[in-house]
C-alpha positions in Angstrom: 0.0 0.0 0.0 2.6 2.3 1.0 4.4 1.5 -2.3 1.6 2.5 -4.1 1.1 5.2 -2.5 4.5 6.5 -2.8 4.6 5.8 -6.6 1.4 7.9 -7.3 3.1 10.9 -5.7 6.4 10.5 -8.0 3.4 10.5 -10.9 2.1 13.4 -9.9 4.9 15.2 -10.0 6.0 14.4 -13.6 2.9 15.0 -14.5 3.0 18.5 -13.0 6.6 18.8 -14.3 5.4 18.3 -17.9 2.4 20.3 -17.4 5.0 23.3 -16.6 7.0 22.7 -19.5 3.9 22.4 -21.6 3.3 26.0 -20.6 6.9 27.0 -21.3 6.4 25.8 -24.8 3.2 28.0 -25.2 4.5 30.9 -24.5 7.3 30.8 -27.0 4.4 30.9 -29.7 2.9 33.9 -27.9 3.6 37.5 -30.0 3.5 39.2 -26.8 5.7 38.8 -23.8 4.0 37.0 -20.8 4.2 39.9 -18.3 2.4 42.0 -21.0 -1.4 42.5 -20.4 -3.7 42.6 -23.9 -6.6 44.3 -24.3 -8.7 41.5 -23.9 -6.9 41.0 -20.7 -7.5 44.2 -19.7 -11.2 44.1 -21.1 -11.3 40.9 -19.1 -10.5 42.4 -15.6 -12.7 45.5 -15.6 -15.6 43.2 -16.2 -14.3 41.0 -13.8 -15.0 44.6 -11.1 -18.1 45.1 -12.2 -19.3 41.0 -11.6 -17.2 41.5 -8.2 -19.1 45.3 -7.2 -22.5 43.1 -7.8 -21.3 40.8 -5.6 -19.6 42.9 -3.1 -22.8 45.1 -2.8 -25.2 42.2 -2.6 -23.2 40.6 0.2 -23.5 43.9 2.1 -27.7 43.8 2.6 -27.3 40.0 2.4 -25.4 41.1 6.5 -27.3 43.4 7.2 -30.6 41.8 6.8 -28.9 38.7 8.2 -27.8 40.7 11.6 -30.0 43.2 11.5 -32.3 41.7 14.5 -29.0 41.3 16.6 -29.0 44.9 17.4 -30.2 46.4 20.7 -33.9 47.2 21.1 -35.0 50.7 21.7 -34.1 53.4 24.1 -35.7 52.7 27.2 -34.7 56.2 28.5 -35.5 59.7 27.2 -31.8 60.8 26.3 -31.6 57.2 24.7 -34.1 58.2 22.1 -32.3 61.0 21.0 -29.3 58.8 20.9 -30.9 56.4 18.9 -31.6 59.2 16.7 -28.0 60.1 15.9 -26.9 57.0 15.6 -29.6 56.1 12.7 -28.4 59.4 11.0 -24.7 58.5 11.3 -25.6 55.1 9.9 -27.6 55.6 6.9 -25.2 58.8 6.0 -22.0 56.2 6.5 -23.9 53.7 4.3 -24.6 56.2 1.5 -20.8 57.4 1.1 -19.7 53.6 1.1 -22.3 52.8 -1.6 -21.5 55.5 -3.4 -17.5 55.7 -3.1 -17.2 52.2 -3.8 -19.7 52.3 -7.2 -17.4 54.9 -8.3 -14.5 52.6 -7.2 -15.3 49.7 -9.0 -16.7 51.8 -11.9 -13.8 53.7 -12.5 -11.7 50.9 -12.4 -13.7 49.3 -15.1 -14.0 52.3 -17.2 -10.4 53.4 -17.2 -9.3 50.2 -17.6 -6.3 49.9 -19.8 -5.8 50.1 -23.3 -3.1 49.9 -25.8 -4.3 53.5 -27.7 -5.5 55.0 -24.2 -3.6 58.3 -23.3 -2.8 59.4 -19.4 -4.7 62.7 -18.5 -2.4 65.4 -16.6 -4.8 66.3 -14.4 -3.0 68.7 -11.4 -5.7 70.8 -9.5 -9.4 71.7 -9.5 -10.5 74.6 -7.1 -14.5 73.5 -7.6 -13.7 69.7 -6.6 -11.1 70.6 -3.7 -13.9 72.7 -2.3 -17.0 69.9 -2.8 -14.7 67.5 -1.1 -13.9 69.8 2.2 -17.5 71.5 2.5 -19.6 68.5 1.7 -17.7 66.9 4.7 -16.9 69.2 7.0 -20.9 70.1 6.8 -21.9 66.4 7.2 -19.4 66.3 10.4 -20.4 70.0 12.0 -23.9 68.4 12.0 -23.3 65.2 14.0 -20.7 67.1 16.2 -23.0 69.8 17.3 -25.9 67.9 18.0 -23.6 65.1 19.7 -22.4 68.0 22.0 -25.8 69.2 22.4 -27.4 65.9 23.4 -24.3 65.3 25.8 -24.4 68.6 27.5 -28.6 67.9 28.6 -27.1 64.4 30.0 -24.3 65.5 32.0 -26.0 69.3 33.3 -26.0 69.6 37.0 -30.0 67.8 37.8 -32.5 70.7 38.8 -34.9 68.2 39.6 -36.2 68.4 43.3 -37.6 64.8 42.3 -34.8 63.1 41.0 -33.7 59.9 42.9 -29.5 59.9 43.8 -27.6 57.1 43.0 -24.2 56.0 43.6 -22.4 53.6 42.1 -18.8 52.4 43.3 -16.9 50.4 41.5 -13.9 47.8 42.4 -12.7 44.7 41.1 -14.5 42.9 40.0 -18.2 44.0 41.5 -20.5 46.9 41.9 -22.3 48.7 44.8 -25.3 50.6 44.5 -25.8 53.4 47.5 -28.6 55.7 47.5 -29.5 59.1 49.3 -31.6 58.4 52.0 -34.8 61.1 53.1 -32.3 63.9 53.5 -31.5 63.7 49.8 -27.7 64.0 50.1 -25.0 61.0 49.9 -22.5 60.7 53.3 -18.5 61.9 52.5 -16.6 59.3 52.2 -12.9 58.7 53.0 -10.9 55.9 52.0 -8.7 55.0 54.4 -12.4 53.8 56.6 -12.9 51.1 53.7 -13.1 47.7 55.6 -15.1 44.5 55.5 -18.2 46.3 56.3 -17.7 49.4 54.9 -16.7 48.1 51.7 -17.3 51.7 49.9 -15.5 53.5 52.6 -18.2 55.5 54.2 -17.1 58.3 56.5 -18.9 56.9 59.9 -18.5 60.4 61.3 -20.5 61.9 58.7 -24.5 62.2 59.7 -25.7 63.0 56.5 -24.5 59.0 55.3 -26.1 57.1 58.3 -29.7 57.0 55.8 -27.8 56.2 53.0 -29.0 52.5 51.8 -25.8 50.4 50.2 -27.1 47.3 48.1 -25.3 44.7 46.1 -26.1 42.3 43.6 -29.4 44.4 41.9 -30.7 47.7 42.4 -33.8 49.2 41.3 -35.0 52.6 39.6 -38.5 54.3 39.2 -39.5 54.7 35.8 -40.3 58.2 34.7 -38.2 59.9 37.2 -35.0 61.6 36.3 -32.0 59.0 38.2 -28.7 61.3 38.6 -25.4 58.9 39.1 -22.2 59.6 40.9 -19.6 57.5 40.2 -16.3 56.5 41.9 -13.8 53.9 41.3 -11.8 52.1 44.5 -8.7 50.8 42.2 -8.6 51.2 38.2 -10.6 52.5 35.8 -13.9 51.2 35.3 -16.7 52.0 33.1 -20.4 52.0 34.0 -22.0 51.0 31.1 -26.1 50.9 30.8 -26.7 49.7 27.1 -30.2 49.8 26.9 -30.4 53.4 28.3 -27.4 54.3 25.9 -25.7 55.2 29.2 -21.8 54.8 29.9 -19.7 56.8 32.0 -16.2 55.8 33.1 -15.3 55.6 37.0 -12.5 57.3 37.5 -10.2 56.5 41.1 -9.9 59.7 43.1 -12.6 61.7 41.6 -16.6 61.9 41.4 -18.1 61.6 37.8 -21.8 62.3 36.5 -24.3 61.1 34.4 -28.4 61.4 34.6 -30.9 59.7 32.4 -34.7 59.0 32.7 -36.2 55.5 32.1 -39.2 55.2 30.3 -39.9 51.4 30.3 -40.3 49.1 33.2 -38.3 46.0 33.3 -41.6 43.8 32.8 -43.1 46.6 29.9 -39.5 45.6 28.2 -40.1 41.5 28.7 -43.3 41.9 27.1 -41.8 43.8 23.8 -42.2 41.9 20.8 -38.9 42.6 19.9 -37.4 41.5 23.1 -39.3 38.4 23.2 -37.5 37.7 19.8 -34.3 38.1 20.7 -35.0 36.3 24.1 -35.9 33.3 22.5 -32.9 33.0 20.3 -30.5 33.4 23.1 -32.8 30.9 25.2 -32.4 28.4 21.9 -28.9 28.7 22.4 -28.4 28.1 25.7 -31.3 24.8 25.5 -28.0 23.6 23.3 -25.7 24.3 25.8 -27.4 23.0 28.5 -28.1 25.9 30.6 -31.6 27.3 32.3 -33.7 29.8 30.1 -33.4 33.4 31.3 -35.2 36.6 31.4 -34.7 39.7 30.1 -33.0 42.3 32.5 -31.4 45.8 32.1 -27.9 45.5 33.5 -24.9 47.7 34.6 -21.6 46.2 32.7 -18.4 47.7 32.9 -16.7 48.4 29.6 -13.3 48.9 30.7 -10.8 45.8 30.9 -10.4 46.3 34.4 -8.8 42.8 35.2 -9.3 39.1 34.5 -12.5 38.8 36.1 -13.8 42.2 33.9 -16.5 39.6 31.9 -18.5 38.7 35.5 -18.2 42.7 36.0 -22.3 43.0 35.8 -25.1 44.1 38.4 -28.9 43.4 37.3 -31.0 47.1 37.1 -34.7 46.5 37.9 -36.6 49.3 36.4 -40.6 49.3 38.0 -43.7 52.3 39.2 -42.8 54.6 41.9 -45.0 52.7 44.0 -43.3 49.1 43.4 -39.6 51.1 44.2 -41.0 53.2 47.3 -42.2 49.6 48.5 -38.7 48.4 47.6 -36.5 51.1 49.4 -38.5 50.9 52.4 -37.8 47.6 53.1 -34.1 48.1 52.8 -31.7 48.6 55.7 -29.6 51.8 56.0 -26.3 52.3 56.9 -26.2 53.0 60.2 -28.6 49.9 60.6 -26.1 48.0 59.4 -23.1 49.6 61.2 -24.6 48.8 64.3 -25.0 45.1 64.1 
């Protein structure tokens, strides 16, 4: 067997050896040289673009209706909308310059295509085209900037809401805490060399204004339709809080306080019932029926999007979104600080 085997190998090589010199041979009889492109060839090629721009094109919708229901569902906060907004505009003016810039790619490139009698054009400067090119752009780009600065300015203004609910979120590898005002409205100081076992965000314990103040792990929860203002710290690297569905992120930064307010305007259980949600619920549910896992529910959820270590990916805290009634229940039942400190 392994005789055979070795003798169809020494075949195929003279075979491929005479199949070489069979080409040699050819090309002597050639009137051109062999590293001389014809016009046929040439004819050939730019075709050959066109065929591949088809192609190219139709594989572009082909993803996008392919991956199209991957995507996030809607803004389920006010800012978010807006967002969502921008985004769209950014995406369908990206998508007409890459249709249009690569038609004219592949087009040209079959038009000019070469040709034995075809003469280069010296073609040095044109004032009217230097100007389309900077204008066109620059407008296209003064128009996302300025309402990108516009939409960030509303989210990260000081809160002149008397209603709004404070929320703080402190973050440390690899978890997050959740500590809100309690009826006095106004966090406790903090100082970090009190951070301990059971002061874990380093509460100053000689501060009164932080004995109300409610710490909880694990999940917190939100009212809907009532403007939530965020301060964020950091304990040892950079971390980011990251909200997707409320198109929220805001990094948390060691040694300083950052910002961020949003409004919700979907519950958690007005987001599980959303068709579109269902959808993409079931698909990841499919999945993990494959991989032997328990279905899931939907949830919002805090992730950090900062590499922060090698336990980043389990980085994540639920967010429970409900009436004011359900979280007014909620925070009552929930123990503050100085409870806590006591025990």
């Amino acid at each position: 067997m392994k005789l055979l085997v070795l003798l169809a190998i020494v075949l195929l090589i003279i075979a491929g050896h005479q199949l070489l010199r069979i080409i040699e041979l050819s090309r002597g009889l050639k009137k051109t040289k062999e590293w001389e492109l014809t016009d046929s060839d040439n004819d050939r090629m730019g075709k050959a673009m066109l065929v591949f721009m088809v192609l190219f094109f139709a594989f572009f919708f082909w993803q996008v209706a392919r991956w199209n229901d991957r995507s996030l569902p809607a803004a389920a906060s006010e800012h978010g909308l807006k967002i969502d907004l921008l985004w769209d505009a950014n995406i369908y003016l990206v998508t007409f310059i890459f249709l249009v810039t690569n038609f004219f790619l592949f087009w040209f490139a079959y038009k000019y295509r070469g040709h034995a009698k075809a003469k280069a054009v010296y073609f040095p400067h044109n004032n009217k085209l230097e100007m389309a090119w900077t204008i066109i752009p620059a407008s296209a780009l003064a128009f996302i900037i300025i309402f990108g600065l516009k939409y960030w300015n509303e989210i990260t203004s000081v809160s002149e809401d008397p209603n709004k609910v404070l929320v703080e979120l402190y973050a440390k590898q690899f978890d997050w805490t959740a500590r809100y005002a309690g009826k006095d409205g106004k966090l406790g100081t903090t100082d970090f060399r009190q951070i301990s076992g059971s002061n874990s965000v380093g509460m100053d314990t000689a501060d009164v204004l932080g004995s109300d103040d409610i710490l909880v792990k694990n999940e917190f929860h939100i009212p809907v339709n009532k403007e939530i203002v965020f301060e964020m710290r950091s304990r040892d690297v950079i971390h980011s809080a990251y909200m997707p569905h409320f198109r929220a992120q805001m990094n948390c930064v060691p040694g300083m306080v950052t910002f961020f307010k949003f409004k919700p305007i979907k519950t958690t259980a007005e987001m599980r019932n959303d068709p579109y949600v269902k959808q993409l619920m079931a698909g990841i549910n499919a999945q993990r029926k494959i991989n032997g896992e328990e279905p899931v529910e939907f949830d919002y959820t805090l992730l950090c999007n900062k590499i922060c270590g090698s336990s980043h990916y389990a980085m994540a805290m639920t967010i429970i979104v409900e009436s004011e009634a359900d979280y007014n229940n909620w925070i009552a039942k929930q123990k503050t600080f100085k409870t806590v400190a006591q025990k």
